[in-house]
N, C-alpha and C positions, 0 to 999 in steps of 0.2 A: 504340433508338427512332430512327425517322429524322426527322433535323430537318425535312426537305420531305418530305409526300406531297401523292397526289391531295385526298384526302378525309379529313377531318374529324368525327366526328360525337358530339356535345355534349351531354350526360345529364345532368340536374341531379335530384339522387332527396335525400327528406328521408324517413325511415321508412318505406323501401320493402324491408325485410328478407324479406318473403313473398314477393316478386315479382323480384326484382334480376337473379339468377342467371336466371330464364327468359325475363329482358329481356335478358340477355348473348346467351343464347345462339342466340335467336331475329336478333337483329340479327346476329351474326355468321355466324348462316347464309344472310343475306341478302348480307350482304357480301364473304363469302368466294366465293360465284358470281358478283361482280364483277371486270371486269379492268383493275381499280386497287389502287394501295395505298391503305392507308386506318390510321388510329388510332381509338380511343373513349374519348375524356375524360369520363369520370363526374365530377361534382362532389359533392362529397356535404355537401351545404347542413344542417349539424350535427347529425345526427341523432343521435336518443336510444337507438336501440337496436343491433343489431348490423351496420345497413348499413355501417357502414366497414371491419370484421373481412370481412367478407363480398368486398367490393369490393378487399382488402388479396389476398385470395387468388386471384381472379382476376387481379389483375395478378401477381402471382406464377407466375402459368403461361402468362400469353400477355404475347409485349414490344409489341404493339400496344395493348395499354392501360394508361392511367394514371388514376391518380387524383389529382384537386385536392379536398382535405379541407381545409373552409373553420373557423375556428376558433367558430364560432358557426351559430344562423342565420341569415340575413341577407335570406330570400327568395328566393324562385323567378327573380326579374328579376335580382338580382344575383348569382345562381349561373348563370345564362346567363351572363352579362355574365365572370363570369369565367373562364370553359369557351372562350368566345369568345378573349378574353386571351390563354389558353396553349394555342391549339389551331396548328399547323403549316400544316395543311393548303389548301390551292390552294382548294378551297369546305368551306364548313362546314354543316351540317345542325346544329339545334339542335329535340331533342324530349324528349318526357316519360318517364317510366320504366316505366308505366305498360300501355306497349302499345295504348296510345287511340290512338298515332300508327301506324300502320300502318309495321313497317319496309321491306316489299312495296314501296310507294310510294317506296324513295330510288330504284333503276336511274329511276325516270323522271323523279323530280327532277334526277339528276345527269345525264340525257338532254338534260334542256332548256339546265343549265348549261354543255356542251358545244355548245347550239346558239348560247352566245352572251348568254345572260341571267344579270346578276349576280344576282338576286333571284327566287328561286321561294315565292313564297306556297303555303300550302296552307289550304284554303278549307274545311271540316266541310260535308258537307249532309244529314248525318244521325248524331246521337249515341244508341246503341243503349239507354244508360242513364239516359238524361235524358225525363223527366217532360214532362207538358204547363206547366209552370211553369216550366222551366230552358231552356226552349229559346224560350218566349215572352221571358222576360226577357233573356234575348241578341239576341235581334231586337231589342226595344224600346232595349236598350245603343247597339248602332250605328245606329239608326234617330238619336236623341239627340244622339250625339256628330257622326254625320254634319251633322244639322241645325245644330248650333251649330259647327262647325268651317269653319272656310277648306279642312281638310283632309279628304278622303273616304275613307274606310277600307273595304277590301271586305269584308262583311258574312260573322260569323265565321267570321271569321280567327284564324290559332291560331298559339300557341310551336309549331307544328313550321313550319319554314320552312329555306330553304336562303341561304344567301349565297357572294360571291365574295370572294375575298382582298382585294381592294381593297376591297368594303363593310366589311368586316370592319375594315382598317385605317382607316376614317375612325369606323367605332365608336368604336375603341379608341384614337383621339386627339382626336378633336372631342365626341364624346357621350357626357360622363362627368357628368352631372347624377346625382341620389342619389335623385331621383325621377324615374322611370319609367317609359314602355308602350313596351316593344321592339317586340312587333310592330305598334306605330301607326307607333312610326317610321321600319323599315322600308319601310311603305309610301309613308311621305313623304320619304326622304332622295333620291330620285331614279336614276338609274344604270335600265337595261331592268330589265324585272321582266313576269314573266308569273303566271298561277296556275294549280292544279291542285287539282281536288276530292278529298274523300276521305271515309268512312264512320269514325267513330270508335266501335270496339268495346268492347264494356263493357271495366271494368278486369280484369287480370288476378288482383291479388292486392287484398287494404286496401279503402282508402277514401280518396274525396278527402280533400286538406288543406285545401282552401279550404271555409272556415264561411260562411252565408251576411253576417256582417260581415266577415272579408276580403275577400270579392266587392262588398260596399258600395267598402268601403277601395280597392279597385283599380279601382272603376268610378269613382271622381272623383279619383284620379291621372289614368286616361289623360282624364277630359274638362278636370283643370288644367292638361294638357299639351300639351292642343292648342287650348284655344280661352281666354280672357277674360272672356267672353259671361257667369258667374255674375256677374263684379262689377260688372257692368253691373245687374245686375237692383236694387242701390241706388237708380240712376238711374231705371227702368224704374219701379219699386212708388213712388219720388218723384211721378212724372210720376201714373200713375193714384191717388194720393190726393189730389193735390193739384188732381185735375179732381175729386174728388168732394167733397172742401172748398170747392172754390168753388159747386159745385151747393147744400151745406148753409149756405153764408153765403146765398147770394141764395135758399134757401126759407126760412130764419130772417126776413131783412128783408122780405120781403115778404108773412112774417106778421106782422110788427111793425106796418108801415104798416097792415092790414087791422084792427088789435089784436085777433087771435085767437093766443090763447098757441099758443108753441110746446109741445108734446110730445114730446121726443124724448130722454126720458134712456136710455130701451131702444137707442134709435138709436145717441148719444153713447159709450156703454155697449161695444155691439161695431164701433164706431169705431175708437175707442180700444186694444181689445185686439187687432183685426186690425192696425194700423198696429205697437202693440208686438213683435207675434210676425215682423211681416214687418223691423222693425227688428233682432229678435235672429239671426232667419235670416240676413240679409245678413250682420249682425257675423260669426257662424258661418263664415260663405264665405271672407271677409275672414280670419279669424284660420288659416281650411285653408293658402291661402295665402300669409301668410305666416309660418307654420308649414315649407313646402317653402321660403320663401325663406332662411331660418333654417336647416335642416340645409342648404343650398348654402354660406351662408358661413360655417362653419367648415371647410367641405374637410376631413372624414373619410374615411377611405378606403368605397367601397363594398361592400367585402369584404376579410379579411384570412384568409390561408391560410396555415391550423395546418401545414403538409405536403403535398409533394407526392411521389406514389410511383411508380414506374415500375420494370421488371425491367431 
């Protein structure tokens, strides 16, 4: 394996035994019509069935690929994160296993990074498998996060992206947090960056991994990660109760002075139970993070890697 190439390209697969092999091969025929050298870091983010046998023998017959077999799972971000780590390469390409990412599209990813860009976004603007529901609520995602963020993310945006050895290296020394959105932060870390669209085709083999509570779970990492704006909302549901407390004190006294009883245990009633839920919400937000502030200080590693294989 040569310790410097051109290229890079970063595979993070968890039970992707149906599909693997014609995610190999399809990418290396994309790549072998390129005139660069190039490696393929699979990581294989613990999986439970024969992906790593499988991934073991491909590396076995080609010395351009390796594999980082992580001792657990540990997640999709954090199998990036260390595909990123031990990749050589001059730009690195990080995508799925899947074939949703078109591997078609790297000649002009690595086109543009020739012209000068450390960062090439890749943009979805059409997912062939996705419902009128999965495509609404990814709009509605970045809509959200754009609004409450300082930082504006272009509208999805996906784990296939390219980087430059140098964004790579301030990765892998400055942005080692344990909670994570890579590709939020790509977009904010700075350095040129341009983007490029692309059609994401149904899957090849399986089924996604993400449930729609993982997809909860990673929609309010990326929005603790960039913006404050929830714990605010303590301050925010204070302010609006405490205008509508003052509206029920001066309509109480001023049914007092009139002496016409007041009425209002109905009132009082869901008052009371709106203010409590809006109490136990915030706490909720409150305890999310710091819950992330908690796994930060103990400094766990973000992954730990049972093996790595190369020919």
């Amino acid at each position: 394996m040569d310790v410097d190439v051109d290229l890079s390209v970063v595979i993070s697969a968890y039970n992707e035994e149906p599909g693997i092999e014609r995610c190999y091969t399809e990418l290396t025929k994309t790549l072998s019509q390129m005139p660069l050298s190039y490696e393929i870091v699979f990581v294989n983010d613990g999986s439970t069935d024969n992906t790593a046998l499988i991934l073991k023998k491909i590396v076995s017959a080609d010395n351009r690929i390796r594999l980082i077999d992580l001792s657990r799972n540990f997640g999709h971000e954090a199998a990036m994160m260390a595909g990123i780590d031990y990749s050589n390469g001059r730009a690195i390409i990080c995508m799925d296993s899947d074939l949703q990412h078109p591997p078609v599209k790297i000649p002009e990813m690595v086109s543009k990074w020739e012209e000068g860009f450390e960062i090439v976004n890749m943009v979805r603007v059409e997912r062939k498998d996705a419902g009128f529901v999965k495509k609404s609520n990814s709009k509605l995602f970045y809509k959200i996060i754009n609004r409450m963020s300082d930082a504006k993310l272009a509208e999805n945006a996906s784990d296939f992206f390219l980087i430059s050895r140098k964004v790579a290296d301030v990765l892998k020394n400055d942005y080692r947090e344990r909670t994570r959105f890579l590709r939020g932060i790509i977009q904010t870390i700075g350095f040129r960056k341009t983007t490029i669209e692309y059609v994401a085709d149904n899957r090849i083999d399986g089924k996604s991994k993400y449930s729609f509570l993982k997809l909860l779970r990673l929609s309010f990492t990326a929005i603790s990660s960039f913006t404050k704006l929830p714990l605010q909302l303590g301050l925010i549901a204070g302010v609006i109760f405490g205008c509508i407390s003052l509206i029920l004190i001066v309509y109480s006294i001023v049914m007092w002075i009139y002496n016409t009883p007041v009425s209002g245990y109905t009132t009082l009633i869901v008052f009371m139970s709106a203010f409590a839920s809006i109490q136990l919400f915030v706490i909720g937000i409150i305890g999310q993070y710091v819950g992330y502030i908690f796994d930060e200080v103990k400094h766990r590693p973000i992954y730990i890697v049972k093996e790595t294989v190369e020919k």
